[in-house]
Backbone as XML, in Angstrom:
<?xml version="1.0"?>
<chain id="A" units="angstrom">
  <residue number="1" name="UNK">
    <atom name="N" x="-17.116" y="-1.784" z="-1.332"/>
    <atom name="CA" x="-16.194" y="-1.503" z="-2.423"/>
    <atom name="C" x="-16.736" y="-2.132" z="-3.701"/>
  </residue>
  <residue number="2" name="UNK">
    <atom name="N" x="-16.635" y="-0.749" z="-4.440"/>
    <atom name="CA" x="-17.160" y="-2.072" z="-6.219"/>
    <atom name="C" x="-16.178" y="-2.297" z="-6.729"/>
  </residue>
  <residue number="3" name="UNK">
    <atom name="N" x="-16.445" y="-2.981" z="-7.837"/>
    <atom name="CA" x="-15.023" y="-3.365" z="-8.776"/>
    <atom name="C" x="-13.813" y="-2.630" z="-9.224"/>
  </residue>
  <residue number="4" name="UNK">
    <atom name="N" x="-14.548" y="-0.777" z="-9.238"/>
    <atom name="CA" x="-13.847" y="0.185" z="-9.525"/>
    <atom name="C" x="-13.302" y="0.813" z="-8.784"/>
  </residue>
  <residue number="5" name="UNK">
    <atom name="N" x="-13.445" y="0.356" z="-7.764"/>
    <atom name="CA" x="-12.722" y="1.128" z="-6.266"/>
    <atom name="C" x="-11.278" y="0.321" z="-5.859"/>
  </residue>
  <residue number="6" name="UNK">
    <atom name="N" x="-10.274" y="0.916" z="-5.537"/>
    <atom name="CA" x="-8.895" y="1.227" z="-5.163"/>
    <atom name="C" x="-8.688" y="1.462" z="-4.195"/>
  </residue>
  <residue number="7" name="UNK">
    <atom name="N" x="-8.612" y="0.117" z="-2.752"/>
    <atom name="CA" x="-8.003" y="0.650" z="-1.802"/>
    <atom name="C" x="-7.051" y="0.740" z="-1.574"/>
  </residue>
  <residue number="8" name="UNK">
    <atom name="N" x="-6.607" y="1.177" z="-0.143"/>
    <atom name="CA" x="-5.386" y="2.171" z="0.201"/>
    <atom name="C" x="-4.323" y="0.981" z="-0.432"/>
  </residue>
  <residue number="9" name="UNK">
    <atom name="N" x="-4.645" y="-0.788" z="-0.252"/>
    <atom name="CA" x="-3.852" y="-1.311" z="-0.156"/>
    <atom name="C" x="-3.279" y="-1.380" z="-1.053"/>
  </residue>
  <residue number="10" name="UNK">
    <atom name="N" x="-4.200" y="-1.553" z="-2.388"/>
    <atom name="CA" x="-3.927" y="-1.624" z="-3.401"/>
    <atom name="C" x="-3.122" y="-0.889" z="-4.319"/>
  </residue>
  <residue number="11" name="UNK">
    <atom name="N" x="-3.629" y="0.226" z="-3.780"/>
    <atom name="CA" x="-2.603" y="1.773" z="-4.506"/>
    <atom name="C" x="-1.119" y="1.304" z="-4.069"/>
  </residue>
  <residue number="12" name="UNK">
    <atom name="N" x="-1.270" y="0.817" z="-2.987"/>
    <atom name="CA" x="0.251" y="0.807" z="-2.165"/>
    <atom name="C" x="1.133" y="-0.374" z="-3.369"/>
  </residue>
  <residue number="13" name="UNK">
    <atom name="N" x="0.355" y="-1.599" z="-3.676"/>
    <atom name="CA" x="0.965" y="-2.360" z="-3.835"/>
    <atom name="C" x="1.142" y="-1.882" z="-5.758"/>
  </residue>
  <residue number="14" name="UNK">
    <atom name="N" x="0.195" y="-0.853" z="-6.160"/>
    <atom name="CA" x="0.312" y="-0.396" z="-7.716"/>
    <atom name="C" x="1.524" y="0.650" z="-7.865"/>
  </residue>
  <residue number="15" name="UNK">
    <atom name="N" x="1.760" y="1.742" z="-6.615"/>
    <atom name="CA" x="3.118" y="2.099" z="-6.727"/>
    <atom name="C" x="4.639" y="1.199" z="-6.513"/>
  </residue>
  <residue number="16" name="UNK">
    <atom name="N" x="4.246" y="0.423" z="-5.893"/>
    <atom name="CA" x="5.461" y="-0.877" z="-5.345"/>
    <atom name="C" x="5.348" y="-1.632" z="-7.415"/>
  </residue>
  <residue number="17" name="UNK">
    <atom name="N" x="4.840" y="-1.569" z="-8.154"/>
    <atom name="CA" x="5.079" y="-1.895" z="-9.066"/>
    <atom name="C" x="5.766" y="-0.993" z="-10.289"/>
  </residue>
  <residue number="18" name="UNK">
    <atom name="N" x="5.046" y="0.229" z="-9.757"/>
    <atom name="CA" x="5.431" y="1.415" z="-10.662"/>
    <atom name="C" x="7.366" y="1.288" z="-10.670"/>
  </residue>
  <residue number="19" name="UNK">
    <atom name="N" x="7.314" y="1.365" z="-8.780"/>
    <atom name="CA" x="8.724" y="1.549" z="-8.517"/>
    <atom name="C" x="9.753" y="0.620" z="-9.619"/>
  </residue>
  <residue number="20" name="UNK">
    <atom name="N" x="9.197" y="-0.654" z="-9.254"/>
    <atom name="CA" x="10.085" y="-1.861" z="-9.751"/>
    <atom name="C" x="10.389" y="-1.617" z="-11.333"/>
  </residue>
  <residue number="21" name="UNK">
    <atom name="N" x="8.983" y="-0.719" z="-12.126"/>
    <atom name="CA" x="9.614" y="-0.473" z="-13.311"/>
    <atom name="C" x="10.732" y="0.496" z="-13.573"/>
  </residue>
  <residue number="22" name="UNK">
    <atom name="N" x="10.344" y="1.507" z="-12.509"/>
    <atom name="CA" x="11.408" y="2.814" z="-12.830"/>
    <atom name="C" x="12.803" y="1.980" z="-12.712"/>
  </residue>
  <residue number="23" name="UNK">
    <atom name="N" x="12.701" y="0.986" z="-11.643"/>
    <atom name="CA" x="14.035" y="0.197" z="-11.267"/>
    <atom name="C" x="14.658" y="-0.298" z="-12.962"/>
  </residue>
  <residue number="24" name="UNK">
    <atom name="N" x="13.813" y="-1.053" z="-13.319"/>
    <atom name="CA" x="14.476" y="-1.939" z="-14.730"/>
    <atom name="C" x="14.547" y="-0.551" z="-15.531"/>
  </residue>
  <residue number="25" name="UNK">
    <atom name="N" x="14.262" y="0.413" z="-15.735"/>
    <atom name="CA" x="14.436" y="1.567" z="-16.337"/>
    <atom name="C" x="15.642" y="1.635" z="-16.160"/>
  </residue>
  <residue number="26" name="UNK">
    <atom name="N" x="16.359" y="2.507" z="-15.168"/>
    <atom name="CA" x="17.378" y="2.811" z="-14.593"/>
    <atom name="C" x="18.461" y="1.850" z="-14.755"/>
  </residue>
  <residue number="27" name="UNK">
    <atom name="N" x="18.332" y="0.423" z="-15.193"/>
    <atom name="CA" x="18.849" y="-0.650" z="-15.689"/>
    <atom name="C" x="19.071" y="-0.889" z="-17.199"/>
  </residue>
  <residue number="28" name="UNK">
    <atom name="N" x="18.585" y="0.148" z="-18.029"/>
    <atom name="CA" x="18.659" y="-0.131" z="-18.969"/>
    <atom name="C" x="17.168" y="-0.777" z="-19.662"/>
  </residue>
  <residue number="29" name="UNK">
    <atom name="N" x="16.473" y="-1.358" z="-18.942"/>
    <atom name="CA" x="15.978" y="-2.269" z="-19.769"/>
    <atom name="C" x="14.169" y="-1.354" z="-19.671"/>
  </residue>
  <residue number="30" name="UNK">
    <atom name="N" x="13.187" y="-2.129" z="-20.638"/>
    <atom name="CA" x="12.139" y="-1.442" z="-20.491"/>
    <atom name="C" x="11.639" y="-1.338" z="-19.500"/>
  </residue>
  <residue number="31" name="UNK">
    <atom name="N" x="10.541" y="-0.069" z="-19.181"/>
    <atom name="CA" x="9.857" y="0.279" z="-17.849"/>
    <atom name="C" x="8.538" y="-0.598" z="-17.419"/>
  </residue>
  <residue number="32" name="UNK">
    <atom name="N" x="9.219" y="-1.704" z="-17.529"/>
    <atom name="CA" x="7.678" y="-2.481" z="-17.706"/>
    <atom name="C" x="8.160" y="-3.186" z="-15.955"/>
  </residue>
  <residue number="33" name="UNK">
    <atom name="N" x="7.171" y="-3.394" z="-14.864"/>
    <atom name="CA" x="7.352" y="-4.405" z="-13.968"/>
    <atom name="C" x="5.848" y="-4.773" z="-13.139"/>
  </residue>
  <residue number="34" name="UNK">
    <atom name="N" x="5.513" y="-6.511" z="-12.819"/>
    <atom name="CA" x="4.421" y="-6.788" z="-12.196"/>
    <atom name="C" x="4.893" y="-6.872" z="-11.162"/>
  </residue>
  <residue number="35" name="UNK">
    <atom name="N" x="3.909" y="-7.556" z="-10.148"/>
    <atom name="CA" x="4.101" y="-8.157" z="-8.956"/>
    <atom name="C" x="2.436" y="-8.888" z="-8.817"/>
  </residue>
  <residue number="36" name="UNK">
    <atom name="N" x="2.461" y="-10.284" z="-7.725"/>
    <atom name="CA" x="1.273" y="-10.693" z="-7.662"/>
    <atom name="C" x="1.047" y="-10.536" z="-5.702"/>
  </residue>
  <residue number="37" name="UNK">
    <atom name="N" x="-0.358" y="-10.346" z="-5.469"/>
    <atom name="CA" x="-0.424" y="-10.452" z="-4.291"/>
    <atom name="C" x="-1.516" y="-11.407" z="-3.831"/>
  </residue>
  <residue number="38" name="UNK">
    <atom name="N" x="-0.954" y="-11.941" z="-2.688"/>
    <atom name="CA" x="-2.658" y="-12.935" z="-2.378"/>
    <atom name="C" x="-3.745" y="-12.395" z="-1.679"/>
  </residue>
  <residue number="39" name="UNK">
    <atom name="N" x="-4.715" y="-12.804" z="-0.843"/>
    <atom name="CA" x="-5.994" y="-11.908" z="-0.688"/>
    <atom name="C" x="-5.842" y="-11.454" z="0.010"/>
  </residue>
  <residue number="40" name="UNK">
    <atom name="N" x="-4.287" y="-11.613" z="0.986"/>
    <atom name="CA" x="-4.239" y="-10.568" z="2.119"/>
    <atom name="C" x="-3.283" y="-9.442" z="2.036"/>
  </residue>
  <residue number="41" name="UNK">
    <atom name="N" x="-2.931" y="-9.391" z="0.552"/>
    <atom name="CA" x="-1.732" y="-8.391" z="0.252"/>
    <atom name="C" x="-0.458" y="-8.672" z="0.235"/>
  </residue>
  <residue number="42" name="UNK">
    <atom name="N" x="0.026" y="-10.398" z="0.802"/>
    <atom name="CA" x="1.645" y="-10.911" z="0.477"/>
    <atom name="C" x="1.770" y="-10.961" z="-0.386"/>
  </residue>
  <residue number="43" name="UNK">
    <atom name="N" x="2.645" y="-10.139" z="-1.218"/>
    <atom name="CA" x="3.381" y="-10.152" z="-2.521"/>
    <atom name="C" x="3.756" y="-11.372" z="-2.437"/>
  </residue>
  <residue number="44" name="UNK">
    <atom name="N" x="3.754" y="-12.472" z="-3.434"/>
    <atom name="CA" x="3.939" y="-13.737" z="-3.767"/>
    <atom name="C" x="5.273" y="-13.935" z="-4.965"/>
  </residue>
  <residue number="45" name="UNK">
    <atom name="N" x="5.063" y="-13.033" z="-5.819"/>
    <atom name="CA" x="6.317" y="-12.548" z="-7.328"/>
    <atom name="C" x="6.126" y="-11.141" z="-7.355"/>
  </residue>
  <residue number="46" name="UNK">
    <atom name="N" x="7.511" y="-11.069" z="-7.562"/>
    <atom name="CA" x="7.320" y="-9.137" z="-7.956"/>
    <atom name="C" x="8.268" y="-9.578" z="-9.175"/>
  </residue>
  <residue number="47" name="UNK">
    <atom name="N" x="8.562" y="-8.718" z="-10.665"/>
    <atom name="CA" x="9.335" y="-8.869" z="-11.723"/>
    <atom name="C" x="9.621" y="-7.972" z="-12.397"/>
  </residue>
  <residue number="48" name="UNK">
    <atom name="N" x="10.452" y="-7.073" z="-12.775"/>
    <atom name="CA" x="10.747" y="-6.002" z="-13.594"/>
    <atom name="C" x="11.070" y="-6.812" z="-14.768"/>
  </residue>
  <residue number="49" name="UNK">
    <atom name="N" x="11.410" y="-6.092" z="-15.494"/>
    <atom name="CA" x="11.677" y="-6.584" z="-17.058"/>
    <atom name="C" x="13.565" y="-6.738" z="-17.037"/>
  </residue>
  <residue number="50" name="UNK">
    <atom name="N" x="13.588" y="-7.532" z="-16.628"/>
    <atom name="CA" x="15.290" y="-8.082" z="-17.048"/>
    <atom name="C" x="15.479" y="-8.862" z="-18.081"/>
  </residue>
  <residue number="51" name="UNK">
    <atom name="N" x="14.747" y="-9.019" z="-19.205"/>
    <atom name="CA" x="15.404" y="-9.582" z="-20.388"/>
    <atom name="C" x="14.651" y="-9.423" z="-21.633"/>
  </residue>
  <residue number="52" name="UNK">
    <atom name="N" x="15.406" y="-8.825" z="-22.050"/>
    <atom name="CA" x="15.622" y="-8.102" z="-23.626"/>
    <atom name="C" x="16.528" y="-8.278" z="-24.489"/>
  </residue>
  <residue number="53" name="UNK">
    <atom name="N" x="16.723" y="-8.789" z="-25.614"/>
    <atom name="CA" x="16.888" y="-8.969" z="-26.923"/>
    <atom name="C" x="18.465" y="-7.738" z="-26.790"/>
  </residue>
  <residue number="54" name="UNK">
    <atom name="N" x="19.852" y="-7.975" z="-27.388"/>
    <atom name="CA" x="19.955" y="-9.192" z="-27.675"/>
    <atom name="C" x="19.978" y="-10.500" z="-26.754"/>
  </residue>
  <residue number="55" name="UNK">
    <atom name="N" x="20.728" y="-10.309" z="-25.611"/>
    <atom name="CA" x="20.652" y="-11.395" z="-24.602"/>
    <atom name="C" x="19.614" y="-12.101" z="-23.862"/>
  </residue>
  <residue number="56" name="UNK">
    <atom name="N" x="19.034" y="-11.358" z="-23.935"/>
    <atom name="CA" x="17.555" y="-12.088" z="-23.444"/>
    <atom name="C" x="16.518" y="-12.511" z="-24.405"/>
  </residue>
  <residue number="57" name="UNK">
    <atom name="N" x="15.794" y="-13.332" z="-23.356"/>
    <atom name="CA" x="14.766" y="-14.096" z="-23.998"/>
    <atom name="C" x="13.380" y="-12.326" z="-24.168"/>
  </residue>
  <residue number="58" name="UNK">
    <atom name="N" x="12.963" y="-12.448" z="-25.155"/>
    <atom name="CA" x="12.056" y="-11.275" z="-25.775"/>
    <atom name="C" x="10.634" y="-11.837" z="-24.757"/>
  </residue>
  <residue number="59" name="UNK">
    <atom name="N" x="10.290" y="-12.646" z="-25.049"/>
    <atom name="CA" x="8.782" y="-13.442" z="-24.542"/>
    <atom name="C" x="8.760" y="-12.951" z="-23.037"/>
  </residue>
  <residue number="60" name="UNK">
    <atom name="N" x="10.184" y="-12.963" z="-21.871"/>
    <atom name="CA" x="9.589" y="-13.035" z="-20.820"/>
    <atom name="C" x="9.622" y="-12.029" z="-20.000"/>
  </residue>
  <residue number="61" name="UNK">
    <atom name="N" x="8.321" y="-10.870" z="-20.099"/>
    <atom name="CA" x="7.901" y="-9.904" z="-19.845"/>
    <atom name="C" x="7.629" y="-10.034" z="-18.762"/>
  </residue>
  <residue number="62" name="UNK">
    <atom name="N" x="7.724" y="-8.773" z="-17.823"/>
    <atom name="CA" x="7.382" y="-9.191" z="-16.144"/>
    <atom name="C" x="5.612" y="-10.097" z="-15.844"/>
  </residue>
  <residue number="63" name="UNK">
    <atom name="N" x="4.810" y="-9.441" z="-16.349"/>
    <atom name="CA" x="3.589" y="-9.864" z="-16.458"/>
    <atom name="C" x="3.837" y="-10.952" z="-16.304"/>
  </residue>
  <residue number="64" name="UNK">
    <atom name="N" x="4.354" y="-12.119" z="-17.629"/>
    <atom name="CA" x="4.121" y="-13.248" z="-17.494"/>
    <atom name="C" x="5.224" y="-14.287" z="-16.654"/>
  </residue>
  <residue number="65" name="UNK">
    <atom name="N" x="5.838" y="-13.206" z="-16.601"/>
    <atom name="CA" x="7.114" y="-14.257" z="-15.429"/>
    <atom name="C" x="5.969" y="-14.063" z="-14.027"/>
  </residue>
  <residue number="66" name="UNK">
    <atom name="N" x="5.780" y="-13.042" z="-13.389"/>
    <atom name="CA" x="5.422" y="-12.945" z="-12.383"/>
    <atom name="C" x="3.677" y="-13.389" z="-12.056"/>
  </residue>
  <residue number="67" name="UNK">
    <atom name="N" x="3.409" y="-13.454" z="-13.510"/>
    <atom name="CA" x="1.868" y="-14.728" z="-12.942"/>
    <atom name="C" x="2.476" y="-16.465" z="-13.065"/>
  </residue>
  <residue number="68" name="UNK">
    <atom name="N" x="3.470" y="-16.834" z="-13.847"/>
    <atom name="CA" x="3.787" y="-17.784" z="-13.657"/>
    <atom name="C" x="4.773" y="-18.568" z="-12.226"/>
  </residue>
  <residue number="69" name="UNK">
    <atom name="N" x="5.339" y="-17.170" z="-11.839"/>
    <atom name="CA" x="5.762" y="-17.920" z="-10.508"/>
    <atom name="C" x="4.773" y="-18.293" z="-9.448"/>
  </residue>
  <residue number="70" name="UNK">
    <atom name="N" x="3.718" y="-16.964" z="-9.645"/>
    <atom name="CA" x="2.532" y="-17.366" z="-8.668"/>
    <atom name="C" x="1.877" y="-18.717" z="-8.976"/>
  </residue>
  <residue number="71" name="UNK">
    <atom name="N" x="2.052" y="-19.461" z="-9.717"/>
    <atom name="CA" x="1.402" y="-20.551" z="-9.735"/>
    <atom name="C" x="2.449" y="-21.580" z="-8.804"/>
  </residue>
  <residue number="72" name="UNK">
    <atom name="N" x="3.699" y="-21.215" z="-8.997"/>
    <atom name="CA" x="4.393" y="-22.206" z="-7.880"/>
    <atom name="C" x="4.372" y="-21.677" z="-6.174"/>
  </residue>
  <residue number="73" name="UNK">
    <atom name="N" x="3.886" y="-20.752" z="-6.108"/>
    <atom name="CA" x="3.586" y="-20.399" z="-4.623"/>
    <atom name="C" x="1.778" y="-20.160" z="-4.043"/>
  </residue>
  <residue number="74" name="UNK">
    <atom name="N" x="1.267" y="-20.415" z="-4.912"/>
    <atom name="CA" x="-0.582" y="-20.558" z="-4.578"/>
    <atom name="C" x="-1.225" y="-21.464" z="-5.714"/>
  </residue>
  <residue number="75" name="UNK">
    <atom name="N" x="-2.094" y="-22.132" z="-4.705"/>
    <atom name="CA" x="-2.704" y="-23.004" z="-5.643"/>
    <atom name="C" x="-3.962" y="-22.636" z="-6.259"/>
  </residue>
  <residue number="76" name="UNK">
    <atom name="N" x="-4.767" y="-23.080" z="-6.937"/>
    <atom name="CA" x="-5.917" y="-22.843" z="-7.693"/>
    <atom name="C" x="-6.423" y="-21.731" z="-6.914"/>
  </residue>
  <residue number="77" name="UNK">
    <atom name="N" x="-7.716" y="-21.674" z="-6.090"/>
    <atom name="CA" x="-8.376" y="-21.277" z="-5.181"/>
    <atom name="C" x="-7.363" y="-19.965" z="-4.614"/>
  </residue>
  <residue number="78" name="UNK">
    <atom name="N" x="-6.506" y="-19.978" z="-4.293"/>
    <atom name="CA" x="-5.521" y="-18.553" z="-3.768"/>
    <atom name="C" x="-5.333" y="-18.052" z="-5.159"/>
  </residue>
  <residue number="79" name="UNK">
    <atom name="N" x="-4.919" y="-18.318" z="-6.396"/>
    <atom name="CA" x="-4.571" y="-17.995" z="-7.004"/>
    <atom name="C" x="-5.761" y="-16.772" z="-7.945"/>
  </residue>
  <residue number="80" name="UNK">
    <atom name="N" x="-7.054" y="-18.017" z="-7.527"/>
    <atom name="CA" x="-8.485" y="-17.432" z="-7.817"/>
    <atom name="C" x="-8.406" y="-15.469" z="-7.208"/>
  </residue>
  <residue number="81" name="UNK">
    <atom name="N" x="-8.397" y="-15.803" z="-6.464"/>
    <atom name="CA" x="-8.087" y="-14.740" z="-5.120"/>
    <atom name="C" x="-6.792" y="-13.513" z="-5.113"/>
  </residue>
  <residue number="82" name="UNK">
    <atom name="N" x="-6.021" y="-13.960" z="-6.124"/>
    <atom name="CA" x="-4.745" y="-13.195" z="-6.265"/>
    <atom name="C" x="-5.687" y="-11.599" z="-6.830"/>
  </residue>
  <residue number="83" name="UNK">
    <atom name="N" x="-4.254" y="-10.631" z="-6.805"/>
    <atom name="CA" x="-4.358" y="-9.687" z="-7.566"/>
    <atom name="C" x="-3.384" y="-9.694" z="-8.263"/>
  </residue>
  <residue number="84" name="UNK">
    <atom name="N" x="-2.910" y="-9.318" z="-9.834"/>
    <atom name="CA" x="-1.602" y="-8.867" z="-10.532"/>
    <atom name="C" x="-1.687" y="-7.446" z="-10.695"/>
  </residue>
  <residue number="85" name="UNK">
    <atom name="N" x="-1.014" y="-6.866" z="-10.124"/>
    <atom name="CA" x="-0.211" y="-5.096" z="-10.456"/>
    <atom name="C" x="0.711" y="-5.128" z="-11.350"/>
  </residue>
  <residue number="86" name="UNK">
    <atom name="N" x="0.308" y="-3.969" z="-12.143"/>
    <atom name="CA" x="1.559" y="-3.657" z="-13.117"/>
    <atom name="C" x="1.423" y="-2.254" z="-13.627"/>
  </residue>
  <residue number="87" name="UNK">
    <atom name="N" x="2.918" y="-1.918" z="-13.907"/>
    <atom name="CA" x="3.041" y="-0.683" z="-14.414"/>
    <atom name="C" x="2.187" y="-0.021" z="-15.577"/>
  </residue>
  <residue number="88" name="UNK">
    <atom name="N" x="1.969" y="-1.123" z="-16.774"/>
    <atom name="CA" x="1.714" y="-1.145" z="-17.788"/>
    <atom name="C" x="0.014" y="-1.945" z="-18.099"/>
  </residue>
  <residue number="89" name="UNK">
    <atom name="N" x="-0.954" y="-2.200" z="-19.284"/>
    <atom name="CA" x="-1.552" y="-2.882" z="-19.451"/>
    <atom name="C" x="-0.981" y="-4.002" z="-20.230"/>
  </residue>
  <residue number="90" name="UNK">
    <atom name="N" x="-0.949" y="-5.327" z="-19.558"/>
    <atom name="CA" x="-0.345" y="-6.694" z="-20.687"/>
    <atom name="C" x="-0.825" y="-6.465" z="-21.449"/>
  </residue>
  <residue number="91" name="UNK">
    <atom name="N" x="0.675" y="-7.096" z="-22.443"/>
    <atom name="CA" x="0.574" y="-7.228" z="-24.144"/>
    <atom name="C" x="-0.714" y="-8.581" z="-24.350"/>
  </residue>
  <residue number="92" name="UNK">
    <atom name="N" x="-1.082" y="-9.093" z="-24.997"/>
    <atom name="CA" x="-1.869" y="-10.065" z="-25.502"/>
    <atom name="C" x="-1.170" y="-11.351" z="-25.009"/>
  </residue>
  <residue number="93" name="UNK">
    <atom name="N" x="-0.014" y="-11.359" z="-25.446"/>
    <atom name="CA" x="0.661" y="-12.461" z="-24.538"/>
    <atom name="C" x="0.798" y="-13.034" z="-23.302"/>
  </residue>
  <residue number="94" name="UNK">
    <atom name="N" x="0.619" y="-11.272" z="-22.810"/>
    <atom name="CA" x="1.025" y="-11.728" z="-21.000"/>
    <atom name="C" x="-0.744" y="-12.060" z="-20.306"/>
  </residue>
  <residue number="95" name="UNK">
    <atom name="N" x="-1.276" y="-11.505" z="-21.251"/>
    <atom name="CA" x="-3.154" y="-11.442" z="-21.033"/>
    <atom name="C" x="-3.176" y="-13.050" z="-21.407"/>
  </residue>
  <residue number="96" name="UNK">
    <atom name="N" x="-3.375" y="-13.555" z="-21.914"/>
    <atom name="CA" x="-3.294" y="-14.945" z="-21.987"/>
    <atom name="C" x="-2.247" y="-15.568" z="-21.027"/>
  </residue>
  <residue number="97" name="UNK">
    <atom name="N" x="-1.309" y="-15.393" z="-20.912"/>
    <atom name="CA" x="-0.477" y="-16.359" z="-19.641"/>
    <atom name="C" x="-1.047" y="-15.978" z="-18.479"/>
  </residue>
  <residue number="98" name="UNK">
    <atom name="N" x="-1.562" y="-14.900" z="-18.336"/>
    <atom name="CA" x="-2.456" y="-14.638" z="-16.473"/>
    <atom name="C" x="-3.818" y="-15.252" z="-16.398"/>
  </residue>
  <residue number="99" name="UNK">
    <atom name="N" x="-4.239" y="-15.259" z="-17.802"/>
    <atom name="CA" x="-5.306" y="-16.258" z="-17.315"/>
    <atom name="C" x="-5.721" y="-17.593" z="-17.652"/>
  </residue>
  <residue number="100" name="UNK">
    <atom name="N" x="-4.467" y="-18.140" z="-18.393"/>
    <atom name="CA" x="-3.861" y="-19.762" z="-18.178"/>
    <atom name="C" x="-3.598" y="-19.825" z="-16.569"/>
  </residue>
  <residue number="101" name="UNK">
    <atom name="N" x="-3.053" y="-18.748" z="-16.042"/>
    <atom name="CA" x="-1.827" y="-19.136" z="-15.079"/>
    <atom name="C" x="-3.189" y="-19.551" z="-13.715"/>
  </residue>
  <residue number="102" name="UNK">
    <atom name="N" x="-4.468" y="-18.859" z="-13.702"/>
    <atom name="CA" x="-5.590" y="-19.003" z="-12.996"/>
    <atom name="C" x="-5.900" y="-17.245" z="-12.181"/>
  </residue>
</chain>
């Protein structure tokens, strides 16, 4: 497999993200949702977009909620090893918190 190749697992776990956005869709809120997996495919955070302006905090986009929880459930080295799925390509923001987050 090269870098550009997509296995089965992966597809699986890029629609399991798609879904979660249509979910916050259907909620009202934007179609944006991640999820992180470790090297064997356990989803670790999954996150749709639940908070938006006015009541919500604007900043916390699934992207960066859901690489930041992965840091409380894998450490460095797993985290090395993670994958993040998402519906969308991160904003600049969430691109910088995933790769603070490791």
């Amino acid at each position: 497999m090269t870098g550009t190749d997509a296995s089965p697992q992966d597809m699986t776990l890029l629609r399991e993200a798609i879904a979660l956005a249509e979910e916050a869709k259907e909620r009202g809120r934007h179609p944006f949702a991640s999820l992180v997996a470790d090297s064997s495919g356990r989803v670790v955070s999954r996150r749709g977009n639940n908070s938006m302006p006015p009541e919500g905090d604007p900043t916390q986009h699934a992207e960066l909620t859901a690489a930041a929880e992965a840091v409380s459930h894998l450490n460095e080295d797993e985290r090395a090893k993670a994958t993040l799925y998402t519906s969308a390509e991160p904003c600049v923001m969430c691109t910088g918190a995933i790769y603070w987050c490791g």
